[in-house]
C-alpha positions in Angstrom: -49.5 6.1 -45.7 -52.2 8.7 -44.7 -52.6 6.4 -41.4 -49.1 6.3 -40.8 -49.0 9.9 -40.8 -51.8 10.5 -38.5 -50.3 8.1 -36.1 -47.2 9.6 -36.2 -49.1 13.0 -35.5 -50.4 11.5 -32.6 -47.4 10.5 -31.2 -45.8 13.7 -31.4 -48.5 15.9 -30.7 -48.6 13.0 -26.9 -44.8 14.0 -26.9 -45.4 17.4 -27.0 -48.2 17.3 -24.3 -46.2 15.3 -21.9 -43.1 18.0 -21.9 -45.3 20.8 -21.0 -46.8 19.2 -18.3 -43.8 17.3 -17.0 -41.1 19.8 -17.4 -40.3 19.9 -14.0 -40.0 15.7 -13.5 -37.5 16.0 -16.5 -35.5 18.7 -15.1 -35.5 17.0 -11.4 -34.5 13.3 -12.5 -32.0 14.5 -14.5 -30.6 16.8 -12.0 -30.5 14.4 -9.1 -29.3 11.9 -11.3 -26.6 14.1 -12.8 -25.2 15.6 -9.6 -23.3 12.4 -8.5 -21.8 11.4 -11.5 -20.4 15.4 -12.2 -19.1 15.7 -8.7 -17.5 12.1 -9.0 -15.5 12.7 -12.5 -14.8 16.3 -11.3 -13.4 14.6 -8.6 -11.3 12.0 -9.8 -10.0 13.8 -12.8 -10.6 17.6 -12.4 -10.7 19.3 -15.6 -8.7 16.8 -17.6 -11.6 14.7 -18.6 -13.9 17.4 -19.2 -15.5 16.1 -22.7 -16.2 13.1 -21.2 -18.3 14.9 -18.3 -20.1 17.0 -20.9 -20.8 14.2 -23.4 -22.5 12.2 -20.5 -24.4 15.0 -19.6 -26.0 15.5 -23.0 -26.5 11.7 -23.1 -28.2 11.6 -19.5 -30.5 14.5 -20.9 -31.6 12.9 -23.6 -32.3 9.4 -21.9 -34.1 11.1 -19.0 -36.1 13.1 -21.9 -37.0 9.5 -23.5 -37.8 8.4 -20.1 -40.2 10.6 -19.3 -42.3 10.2 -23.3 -42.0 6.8 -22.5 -43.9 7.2 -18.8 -46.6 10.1 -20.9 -47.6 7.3 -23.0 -48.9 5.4 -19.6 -52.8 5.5 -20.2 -54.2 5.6 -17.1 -53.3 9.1 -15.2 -53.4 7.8 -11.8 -51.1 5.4 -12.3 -48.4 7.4 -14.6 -48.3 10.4 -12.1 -47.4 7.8 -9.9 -44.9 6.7 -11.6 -43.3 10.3 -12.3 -43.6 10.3 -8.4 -42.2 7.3 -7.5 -39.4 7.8 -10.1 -38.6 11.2 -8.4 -38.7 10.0 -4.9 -36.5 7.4 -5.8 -33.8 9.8 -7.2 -34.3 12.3 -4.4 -33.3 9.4 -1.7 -30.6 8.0 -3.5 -29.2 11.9 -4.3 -30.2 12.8 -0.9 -27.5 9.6 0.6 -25.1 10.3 -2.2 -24.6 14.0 -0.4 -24.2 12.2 2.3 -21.6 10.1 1.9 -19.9 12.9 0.0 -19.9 15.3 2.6 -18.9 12.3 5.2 -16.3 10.0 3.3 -15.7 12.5 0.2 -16.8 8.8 -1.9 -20.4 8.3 -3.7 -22.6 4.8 -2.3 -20.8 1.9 -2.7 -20.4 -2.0 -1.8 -18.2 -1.2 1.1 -20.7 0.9 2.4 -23.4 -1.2 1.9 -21.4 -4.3 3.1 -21.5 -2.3 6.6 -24.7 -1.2 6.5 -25.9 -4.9 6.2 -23.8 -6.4 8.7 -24.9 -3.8 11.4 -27.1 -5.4 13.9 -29.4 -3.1 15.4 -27.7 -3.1 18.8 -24.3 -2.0 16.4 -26.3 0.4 14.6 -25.5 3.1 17.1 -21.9 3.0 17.5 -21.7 2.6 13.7 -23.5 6.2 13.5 -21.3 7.4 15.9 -17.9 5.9 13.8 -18.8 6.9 10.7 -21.5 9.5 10.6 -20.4 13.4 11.7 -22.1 16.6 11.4 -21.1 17.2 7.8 -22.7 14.4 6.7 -25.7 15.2 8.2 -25.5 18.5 7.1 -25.4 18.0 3.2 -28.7 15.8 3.6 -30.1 17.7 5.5 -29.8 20.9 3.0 -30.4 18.5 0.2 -33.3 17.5 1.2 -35.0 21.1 2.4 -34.0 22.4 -1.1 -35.6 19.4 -2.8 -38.2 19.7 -0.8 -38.5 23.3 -1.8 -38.4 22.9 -5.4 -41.1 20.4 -5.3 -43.4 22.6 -3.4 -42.7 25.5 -5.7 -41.9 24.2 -9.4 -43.7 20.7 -9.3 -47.0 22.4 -10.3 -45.9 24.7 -13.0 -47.3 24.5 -16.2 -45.9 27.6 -18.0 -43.3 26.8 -20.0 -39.7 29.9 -21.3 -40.2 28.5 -25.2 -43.3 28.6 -27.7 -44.4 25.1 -28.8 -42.6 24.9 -31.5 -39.5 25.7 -30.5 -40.2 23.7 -27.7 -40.8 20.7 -30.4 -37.8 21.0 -32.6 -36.2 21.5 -28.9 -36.8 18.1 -27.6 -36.0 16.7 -31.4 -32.5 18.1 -30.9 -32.0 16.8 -27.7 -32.4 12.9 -28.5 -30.9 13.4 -31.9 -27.8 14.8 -29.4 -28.5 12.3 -26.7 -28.1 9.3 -29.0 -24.9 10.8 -30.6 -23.5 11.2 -28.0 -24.2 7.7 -26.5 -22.6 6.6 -29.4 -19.3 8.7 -28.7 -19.6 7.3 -25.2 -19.5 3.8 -26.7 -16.9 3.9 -29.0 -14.3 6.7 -27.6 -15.1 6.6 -23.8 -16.2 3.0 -23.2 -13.9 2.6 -20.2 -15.5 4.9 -18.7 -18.4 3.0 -19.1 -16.7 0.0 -18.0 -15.1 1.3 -14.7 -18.3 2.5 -13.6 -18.1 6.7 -13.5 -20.7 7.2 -15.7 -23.6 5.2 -13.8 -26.7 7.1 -12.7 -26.7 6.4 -8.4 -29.8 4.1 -9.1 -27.6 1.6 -11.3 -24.3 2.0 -9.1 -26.2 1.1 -5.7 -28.1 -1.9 -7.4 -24.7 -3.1 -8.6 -22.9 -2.2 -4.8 -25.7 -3.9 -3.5 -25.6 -7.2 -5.7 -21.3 -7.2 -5.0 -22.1 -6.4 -1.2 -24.2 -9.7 -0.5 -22.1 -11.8 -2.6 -19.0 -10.5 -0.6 -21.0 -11.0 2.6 -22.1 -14.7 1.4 -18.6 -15.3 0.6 -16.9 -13.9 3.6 -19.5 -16.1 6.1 -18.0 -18.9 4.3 -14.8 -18.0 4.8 -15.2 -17.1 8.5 -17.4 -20.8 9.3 -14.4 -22.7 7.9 -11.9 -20.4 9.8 -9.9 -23.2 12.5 -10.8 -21.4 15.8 -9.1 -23.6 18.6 -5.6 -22.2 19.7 -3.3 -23.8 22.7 -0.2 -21.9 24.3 2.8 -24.1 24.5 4.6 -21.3 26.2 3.8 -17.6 27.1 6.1 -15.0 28.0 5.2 -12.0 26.3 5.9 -8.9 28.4 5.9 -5.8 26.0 3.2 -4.2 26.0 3.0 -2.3 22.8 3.2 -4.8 19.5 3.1 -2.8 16.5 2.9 -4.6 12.7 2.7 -1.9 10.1 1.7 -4.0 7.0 2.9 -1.7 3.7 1.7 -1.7 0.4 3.2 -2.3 -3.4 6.6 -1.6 -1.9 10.3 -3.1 -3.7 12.9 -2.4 -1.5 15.3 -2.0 -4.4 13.6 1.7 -5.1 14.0 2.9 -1.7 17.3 5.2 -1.3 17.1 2.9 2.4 18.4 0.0 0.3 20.6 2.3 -1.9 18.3 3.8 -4.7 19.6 6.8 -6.0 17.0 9.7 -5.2 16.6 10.4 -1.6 12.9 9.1 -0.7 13.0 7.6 2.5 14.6 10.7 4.8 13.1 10.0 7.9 14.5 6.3 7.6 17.6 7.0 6.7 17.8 9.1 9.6 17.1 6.2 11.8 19.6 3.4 10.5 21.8 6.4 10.9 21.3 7.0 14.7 20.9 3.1 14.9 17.6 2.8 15.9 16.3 0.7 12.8 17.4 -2.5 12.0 17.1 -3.6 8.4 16.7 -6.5 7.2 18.2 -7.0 3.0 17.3 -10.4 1.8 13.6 -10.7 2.1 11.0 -11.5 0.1 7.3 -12.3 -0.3 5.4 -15.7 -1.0 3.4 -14.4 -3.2 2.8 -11.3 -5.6 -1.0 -9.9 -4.1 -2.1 -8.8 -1.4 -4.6 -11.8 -1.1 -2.0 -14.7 -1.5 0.2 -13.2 0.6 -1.9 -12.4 3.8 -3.5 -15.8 3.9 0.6 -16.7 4.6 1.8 -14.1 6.7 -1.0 -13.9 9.3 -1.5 -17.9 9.6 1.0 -20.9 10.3 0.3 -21.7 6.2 3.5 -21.3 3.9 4.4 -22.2 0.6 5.1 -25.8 1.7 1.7 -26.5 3.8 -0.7 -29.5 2.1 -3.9 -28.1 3.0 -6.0 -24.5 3.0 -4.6 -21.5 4.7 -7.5 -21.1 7.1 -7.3 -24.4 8.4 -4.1 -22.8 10.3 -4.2 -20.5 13.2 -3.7 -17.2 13.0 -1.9 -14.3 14.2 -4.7 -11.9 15.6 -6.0 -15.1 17.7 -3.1 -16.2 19.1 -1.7 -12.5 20.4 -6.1 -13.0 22.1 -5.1 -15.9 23.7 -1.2 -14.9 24.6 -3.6 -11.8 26.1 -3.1 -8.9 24.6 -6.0 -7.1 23.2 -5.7 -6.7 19.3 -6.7 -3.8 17.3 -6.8 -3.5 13.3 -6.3 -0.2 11.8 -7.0 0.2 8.0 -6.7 2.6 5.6 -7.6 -0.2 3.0 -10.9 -1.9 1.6 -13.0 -2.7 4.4 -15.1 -5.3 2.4 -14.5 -7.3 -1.3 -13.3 -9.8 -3.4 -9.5 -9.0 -2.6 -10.7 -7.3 1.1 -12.4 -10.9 2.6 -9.1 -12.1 3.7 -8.1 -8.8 5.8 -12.0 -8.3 6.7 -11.4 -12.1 8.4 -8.6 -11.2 10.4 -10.4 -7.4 11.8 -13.2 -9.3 12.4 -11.7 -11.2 14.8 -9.7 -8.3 16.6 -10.9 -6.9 19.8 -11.0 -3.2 18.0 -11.5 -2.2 14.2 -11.6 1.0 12.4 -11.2 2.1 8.7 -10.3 5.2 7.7 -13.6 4.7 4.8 -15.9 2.0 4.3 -15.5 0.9 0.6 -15.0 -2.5 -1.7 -12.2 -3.4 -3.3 -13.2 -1.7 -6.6 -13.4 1.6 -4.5 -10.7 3.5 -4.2 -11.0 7.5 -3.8 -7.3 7.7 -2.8 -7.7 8.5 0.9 -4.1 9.0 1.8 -2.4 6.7 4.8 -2.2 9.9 7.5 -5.7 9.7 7.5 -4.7 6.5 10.1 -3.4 8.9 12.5 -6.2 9.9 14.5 -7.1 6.3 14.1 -4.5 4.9 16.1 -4.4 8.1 18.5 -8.2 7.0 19.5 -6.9 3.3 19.6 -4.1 4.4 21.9 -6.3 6.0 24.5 -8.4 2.2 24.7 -4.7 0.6 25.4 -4.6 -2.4 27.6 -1.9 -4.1 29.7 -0.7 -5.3 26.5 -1.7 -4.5 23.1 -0.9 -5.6 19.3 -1.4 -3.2 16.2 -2.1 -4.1 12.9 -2.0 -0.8 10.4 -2.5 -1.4 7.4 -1.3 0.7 4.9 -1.7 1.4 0.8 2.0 2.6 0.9 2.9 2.4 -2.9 0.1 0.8 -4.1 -1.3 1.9 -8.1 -2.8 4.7 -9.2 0.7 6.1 -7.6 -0.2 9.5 -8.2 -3.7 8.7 -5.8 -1.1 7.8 -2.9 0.7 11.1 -1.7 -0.9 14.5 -1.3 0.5 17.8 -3.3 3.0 18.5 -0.5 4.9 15.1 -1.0 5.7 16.0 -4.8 9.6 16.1 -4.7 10.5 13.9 -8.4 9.6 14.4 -11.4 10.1 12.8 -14.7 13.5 14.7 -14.8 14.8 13.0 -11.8 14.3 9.4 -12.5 17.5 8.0 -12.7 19.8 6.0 -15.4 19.3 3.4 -16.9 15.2 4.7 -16.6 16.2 8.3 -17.6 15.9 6.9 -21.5 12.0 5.8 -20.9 9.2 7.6 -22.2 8.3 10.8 -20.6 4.9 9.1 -19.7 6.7 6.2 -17.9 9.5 8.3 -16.2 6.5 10.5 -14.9 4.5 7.1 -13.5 8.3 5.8 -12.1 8.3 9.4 -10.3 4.9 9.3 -8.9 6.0 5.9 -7.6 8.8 7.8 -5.8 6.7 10.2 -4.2 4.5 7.6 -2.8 7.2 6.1 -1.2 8.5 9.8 -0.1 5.2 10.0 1.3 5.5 6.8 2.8 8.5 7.3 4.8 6.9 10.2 6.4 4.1 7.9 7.3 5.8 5.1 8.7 8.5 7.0 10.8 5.3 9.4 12.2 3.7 6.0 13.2 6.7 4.9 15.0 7.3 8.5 16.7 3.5 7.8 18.3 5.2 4.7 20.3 8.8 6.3 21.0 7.9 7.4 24.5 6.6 3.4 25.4 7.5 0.1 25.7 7.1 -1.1 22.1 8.2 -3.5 19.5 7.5 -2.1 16.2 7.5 -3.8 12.6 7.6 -2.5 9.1 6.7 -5.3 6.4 5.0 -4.7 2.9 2.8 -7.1 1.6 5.0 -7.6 -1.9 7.2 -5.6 -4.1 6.1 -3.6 -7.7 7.6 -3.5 -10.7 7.7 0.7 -12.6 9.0 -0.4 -16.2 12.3 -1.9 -14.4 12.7 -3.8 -18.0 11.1 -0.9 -19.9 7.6 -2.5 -20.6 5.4 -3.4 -17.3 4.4 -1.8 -14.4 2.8 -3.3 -11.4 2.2 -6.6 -9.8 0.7 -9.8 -10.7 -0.1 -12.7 -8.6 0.6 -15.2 -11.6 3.8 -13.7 -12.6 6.3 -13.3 -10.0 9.1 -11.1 -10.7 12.6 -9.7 -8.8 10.7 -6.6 -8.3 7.1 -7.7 -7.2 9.3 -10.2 -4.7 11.5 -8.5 -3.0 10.3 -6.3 0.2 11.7 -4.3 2.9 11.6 -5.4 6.4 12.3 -3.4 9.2 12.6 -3.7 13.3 12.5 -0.7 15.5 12.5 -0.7 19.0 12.0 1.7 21.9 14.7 2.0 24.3 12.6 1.2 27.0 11.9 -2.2 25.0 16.1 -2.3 24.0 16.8 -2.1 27.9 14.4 -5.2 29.0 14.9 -7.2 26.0 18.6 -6.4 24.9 19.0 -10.1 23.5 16.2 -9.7 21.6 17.5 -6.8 19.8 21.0 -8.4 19.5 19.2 -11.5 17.6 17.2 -8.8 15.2 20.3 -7.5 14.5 22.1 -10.0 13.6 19.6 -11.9 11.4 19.5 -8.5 9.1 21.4 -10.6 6.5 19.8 -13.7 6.2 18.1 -14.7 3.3 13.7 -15.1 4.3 10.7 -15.5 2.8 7.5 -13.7 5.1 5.2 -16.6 4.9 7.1 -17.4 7.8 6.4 -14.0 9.5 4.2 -16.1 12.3 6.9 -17.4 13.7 9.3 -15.1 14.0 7.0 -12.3 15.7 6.0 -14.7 18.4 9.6 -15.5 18.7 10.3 -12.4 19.9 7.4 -12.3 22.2 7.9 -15.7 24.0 5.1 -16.8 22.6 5.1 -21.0 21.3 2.1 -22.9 19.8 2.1 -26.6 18.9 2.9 -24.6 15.2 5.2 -23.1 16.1 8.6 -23.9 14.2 12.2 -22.1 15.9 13.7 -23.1 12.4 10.9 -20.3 10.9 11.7 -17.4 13.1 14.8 -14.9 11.3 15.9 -14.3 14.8 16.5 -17.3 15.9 19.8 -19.3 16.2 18.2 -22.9 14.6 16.8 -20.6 11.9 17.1 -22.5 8.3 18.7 -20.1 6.3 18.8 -23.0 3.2 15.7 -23.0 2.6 14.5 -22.7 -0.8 12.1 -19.6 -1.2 10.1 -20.7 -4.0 7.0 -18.6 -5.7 4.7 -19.8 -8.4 7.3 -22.9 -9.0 10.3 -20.3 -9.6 13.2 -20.8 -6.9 13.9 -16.8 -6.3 17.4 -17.6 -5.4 18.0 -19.6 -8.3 16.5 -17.2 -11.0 15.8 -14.0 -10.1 17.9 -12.9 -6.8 21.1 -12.1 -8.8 18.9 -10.3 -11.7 19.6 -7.1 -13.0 16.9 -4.7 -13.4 16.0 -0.9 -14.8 17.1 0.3 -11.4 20.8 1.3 -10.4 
């Protein structure tokens, strides 16, 4: 027992050596390891979540405390204060690019970042820096790294320490006593915190971006070598010179006051059909229920009755190459990811690409769609003869509240409508949110048009699928396995300049008069380059909406469910 003792002694007495003289590593890794994850939980959730910031920052204390004991039990002194070095450096670099990508992208290091970092050659690396690096940026590394600098110079030496060493013992005792509790809160009352991520230190989150980032990179490569490549004209008569596909978001057409909902969110719109400018198009739906699924259809010849892989089709963005018109993609979506690879293929292969923030798909910081704007102003002034537009949109897609700024907040859980007005108040407030995104994304998709109105231009409005907001009281959202009357049906919308109405007016006339026929998008291939002029050997008249051998009987089937047969004559939560 009396050996026990001294060894404990020992131990302690080691402890209580190793805080005096490494007070200032313990203060400096915890600080630069601490910064990031305060300023991301402050920013995602203000005030709200407030305990859970706290209780991770006793918990980081106390495991950056036990960190450093662990490295003052190193024998050898060389080697330990190279450690503590090493450990700080480490910290310092990653802190130092954290402020960086805060002050640039308002986002912390992630997979989408380091997805671009890695597939920058050196003869990209400067036109990347010149994209996606600005003064800000700069600015909060630089000033991170003169005041780290700074403190190392002045502080790392110190020996003196504010407490006696007794207090200073019972101090430290507290603090893992504390520390452990409060990992054990973390665990068992905030674990999805934990699981989502916000609570990492930066040298765990960029390991983890940097382990997704090369898989996603492997993956996409793949995806890209097996990618059919050859594309042969049949016919070419494209004249317009401005081709514009909006691609939307999480969007049911049955909650837009366009297609007769109740509360006024799509003004702007409403407007338009008004004045006749818009045509609209009321029987539509997607071929699948996610984003993935559906884009492999709607930018390739593939469809829900094909007998081989999507990619062994051609696709859109190489075909308008070929027809000549230089092809830009504009995204304010994941530029890299498990659900990003298949609209990372297709900007890959445009002529010019630009997102409004580098990210994966587990990234999202809510950067709101007007934050394309300039994007497609600086695309504008690289115009060609002829030119086709992909923008790409999150429109209405979850967290709702993430998808319209303050200004946009017009409904609130008092304004949803019957037969909803009886749902909880937490699910009439989500349902209202979900309004306000699409209030917010009327103002977006008319203001896109208005940047064409004065040119020749062809412009189309299509969501990628519906969403369901508790429309039977119990689910809200979309998934790809369960198709639903809500996550199905979309919006699709023509608008056309007048300079395009007066050269093309029997192009127009067709729109309008297929606004009432019943279509499923995975078609969407052929009925854009119908109304270009533009024929490949894939290319099927009987496809193309606008087009008088259109099949209008055939069955739109999703997941095995005929849409017309179950769910088209459905009623739903909305009025």
């Amino acid at each position: 027992m009396g050996q026990v003792r001294r060894m404990v002694l020992r131990i302690w007495a080691r402890c209580t050596q190793t805080v005096e003289h490494a007070a200032f590593w313990l203060i400096a890794l915890y600080v630069l390891n601490f910064i990031s994850i305060a300023w991301l939980n402050l920013h995602q959730y203000g005030a709200a979540q407030m305990p859970v910031l706290v209780t991770d920052a006793v918990f980081l204390f106390g495991a950056t405390l036990l960190y450093v004991l662990l490295l003052g039990f190193v024998p050898i002194r060389r080697v330990r204060r190279a450690l503590f070095f090493g450990s700080f450096c480490i910290s310092a670099l990653l802190a130092v690019l954290e402020l960086f990508a805060i002050g640039q992208y308002e986002t912390l290091i992630g997979a989408g970042i380091i997805t671009a970092m890695l597939q920058t050659n050196p003869n990209e690396a400067k036109e990347f820096l010149s994209m996606y690096a600005s003064g800000r940026g700069l600015l909060f590394s630089l000033l991170s790294i003169v005041l780290i600098a700074f403190c190392y110079r002045r502080f790392s030496a110190a020996r003196r320490m504010p407490f006696s060493r007794h207090l200073r013992t019972r101090l430290f005792m507290v603090v893992l006593v504390l520390g452990a509790l409060s990992g054990i809160l973390l665990w068992q009352t905030f674990h999805s915190f934990i699981v989502n991520d916000s609570l990492d230190i930066p040298a765990v989150r960029v390991a983890r971006s940097a382990d997704t980032a090369v898989r996603n990179i492997e993956a996409f490569e793949k995806l890209k070598g097996e990618t059919a490549r050859e594309v042969t004209l049949t016919a070419n008569a494209s004249d317009t010179p401005y081709v514009i596909f909006i691609l939307g978001e999480s969007t049911n057409r049955a909650r837009m006051h366009l297609y007769g909902y109740p509360l006024e969110n799509t003004p702007g719109l409403d407007a338009m059909e008004k004045s006749g400018e818009i045509a609209i198009c009321r029987d539509v739906i997607s071929p699948e229920t996610a984003t993935v699924a559906v884009l492999q259809k709607l930018f390739t010849f593939a469809d829900a009755e094909s007998d081989r892989e999507w990619y062994t089709y051609n696709n859109l963005i190489d075909v308008m190459r070929v027809a000549g018109y230089k092809t830009f993609w504009l995204s304010n979506q994941e530029s890299s990811g498990i659900w990003g690879n298949v609209a990372q293929l297709f900007a890959e292969r445009s002529d010019y690409r630009r997102f409004t923030r580098l990210r994966d798909s587990h990234e999202d910081m809510g950067e709101h769609d007007e934050a394309l704007f300039p994007l497609v102003d600086e695309a504008l002034a690289q115009s060609t003869e002829k030119n086709f537009f992909v923008i790409h949109l999150m429109g209405g897609h979850g967290l709702y509240y993430m998808r319209f700024p303050y200004l946009f907040t017009k409904f609130t859980a008092a304004d949803v409508p019957p037969p909803q007005d009886t749902l909880s108040e937490e699910k009439r407030t989500e349902i209202a949110q979900y309004e306000n995104a699409l209030f917010y994304n009327d103002f977006i998709v008319t203001s896109l048009i208005g940047k064409f109105a004065e040119k020749d231009a062809l412009i189309v409005y299509l969501p990628d699928h519906g969403e369901a907001v508790y429309d039977n009281g119990v689910f809200s959202g979309h998934v790809e396995e369960h198709p639903t009357k809500e996550t199905l049906e979309v919006p699709l919308i023509f608008w056309a300049s007048p300079a395009y109405r007066a050269h093309h007016p029997e192009k127009w006339a067709a729109i309008e008069a297929a606004k009432d026929r019943p279509y499923m998008t995975d078609d969407f291939i052929h009925t854009l380059l119908d109304l270009l002029g533009i024929q490949t050997e894939e290319y099927d008249p009987a496809k193309s909406i606008v087009n008088p051998a259109f099949d209008a009987k055939r069955h739109r089937v999703v997941k095995g469910h005929d849409y017309d047969m179950e769910f088209k004559g459905m009623t739903t939560g909305i009025k």
